[in-house]
N, C-alpha and C positions, 0 to 999 in steps of 0.2 A: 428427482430420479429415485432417491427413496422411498417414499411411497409409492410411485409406479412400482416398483421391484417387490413391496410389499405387496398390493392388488396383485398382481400375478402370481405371488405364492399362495393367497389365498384363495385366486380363484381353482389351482393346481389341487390345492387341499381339501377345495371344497369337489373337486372333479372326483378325487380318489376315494374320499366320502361315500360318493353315489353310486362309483362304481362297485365298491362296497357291500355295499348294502343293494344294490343290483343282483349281486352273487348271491346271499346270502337269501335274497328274495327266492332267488334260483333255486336255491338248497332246500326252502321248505318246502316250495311247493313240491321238489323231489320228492322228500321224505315224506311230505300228506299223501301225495300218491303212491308212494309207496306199503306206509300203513293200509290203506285202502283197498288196497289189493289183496295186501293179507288177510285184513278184515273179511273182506267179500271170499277169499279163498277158505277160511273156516267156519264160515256162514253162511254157504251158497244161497241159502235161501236171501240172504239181504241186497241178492241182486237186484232182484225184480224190484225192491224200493231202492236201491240205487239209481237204479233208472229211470223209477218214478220220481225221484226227486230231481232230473235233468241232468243228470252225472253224463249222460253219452253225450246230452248236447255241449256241456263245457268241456270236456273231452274232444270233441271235435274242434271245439274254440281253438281249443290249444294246442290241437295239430294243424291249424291252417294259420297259427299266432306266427308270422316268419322272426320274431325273436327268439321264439322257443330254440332249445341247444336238442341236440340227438337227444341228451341224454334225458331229458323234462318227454322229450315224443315218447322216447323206448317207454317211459314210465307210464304215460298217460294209454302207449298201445296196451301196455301190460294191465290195467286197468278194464281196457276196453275187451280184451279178452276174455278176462274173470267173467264181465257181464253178461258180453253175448255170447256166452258159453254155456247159456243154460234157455230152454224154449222158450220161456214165460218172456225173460226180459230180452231175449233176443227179438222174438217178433215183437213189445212194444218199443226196442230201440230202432229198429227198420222201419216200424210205422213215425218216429219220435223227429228221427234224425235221418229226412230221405236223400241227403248231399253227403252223409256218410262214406258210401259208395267211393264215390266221384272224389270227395278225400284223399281215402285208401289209396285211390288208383294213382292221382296225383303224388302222393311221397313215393309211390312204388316208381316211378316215372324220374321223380327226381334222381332218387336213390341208382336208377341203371344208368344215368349222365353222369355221374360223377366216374373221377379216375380210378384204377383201380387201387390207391391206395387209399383214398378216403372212402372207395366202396368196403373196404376190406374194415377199416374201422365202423363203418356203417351196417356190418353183418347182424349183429344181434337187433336191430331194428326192421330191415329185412325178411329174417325170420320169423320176430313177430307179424308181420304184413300176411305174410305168408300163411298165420296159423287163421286167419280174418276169412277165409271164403267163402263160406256160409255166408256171413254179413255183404262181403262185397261184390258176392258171384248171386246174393239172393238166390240161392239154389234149397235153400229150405231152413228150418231150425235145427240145430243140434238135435241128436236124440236124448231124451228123456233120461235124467241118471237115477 
């Protein structure tokens, strides 16, 4: 029985381990995205090579990832922002990533099912959705800054 008793705590300890380090996986990719935005926000110009390097397609990875938390989307929208917020890299993310769209539309879709309390925590997500039209109404490029 000892040892059974043993196996089970370690499979417990080996569980919390991964949860762990799950989290923590969670947290960097936060904070890469989040550098990243900043980056791209005092560098507009290194949009257009963000998106040449496939940043909006793994961006979109990661809003159609159903693991991803709110908070990895809000960062990854906040990101997708930065880029398609400027001509150049907006039209080749619209040429790059043509399910983009259909994305967008789908968290904005989840996002109005949900109740009103976890819509209410889901605001700042939302809002970025919202700043997307250009990208997801295809109604044109930003203007030229």
């Amino acid at each position: 029985a000892g040892a059974g008793a043993e196996a089970e705590g370690d499979g417990e300890a080996e569980e919390e381990r991964a949860a762990a380090a799950a989290a923590a996986a969670r947290r960097l990719r936060r904070k890469a995205l989040a550098l990243l935005q900043y980056v791209l926000s005092q560098a507009p110009a290194d949009c257009a090579a963000a998106e040449g390097m496939g940043a909006v397609e793994a961006l979109q990875a990661l809003l159609e990832e159903p693991a991803s938390t709110s908070e990895l989307r809000a960062a990854a929208l906040d990101v997708l922002i930065q880029i398609t917020g400027h001509p150049v890299s907006w039209a080749a993310a619209k040429a790059r990533a043509p399910r983009l769209p259909a994305t967008l539309g789908r968290l904005q879709a989840a996002h109005a099912a949900l109740g009103p309390e976890d819509r209410e925590a889901g605001q700042q997500q939302q809002q970025q959705q919202q700043q997307q039209p250009p990208l997801a109404l295809a109604l044109g490029p930003p203007p030229a800054r």
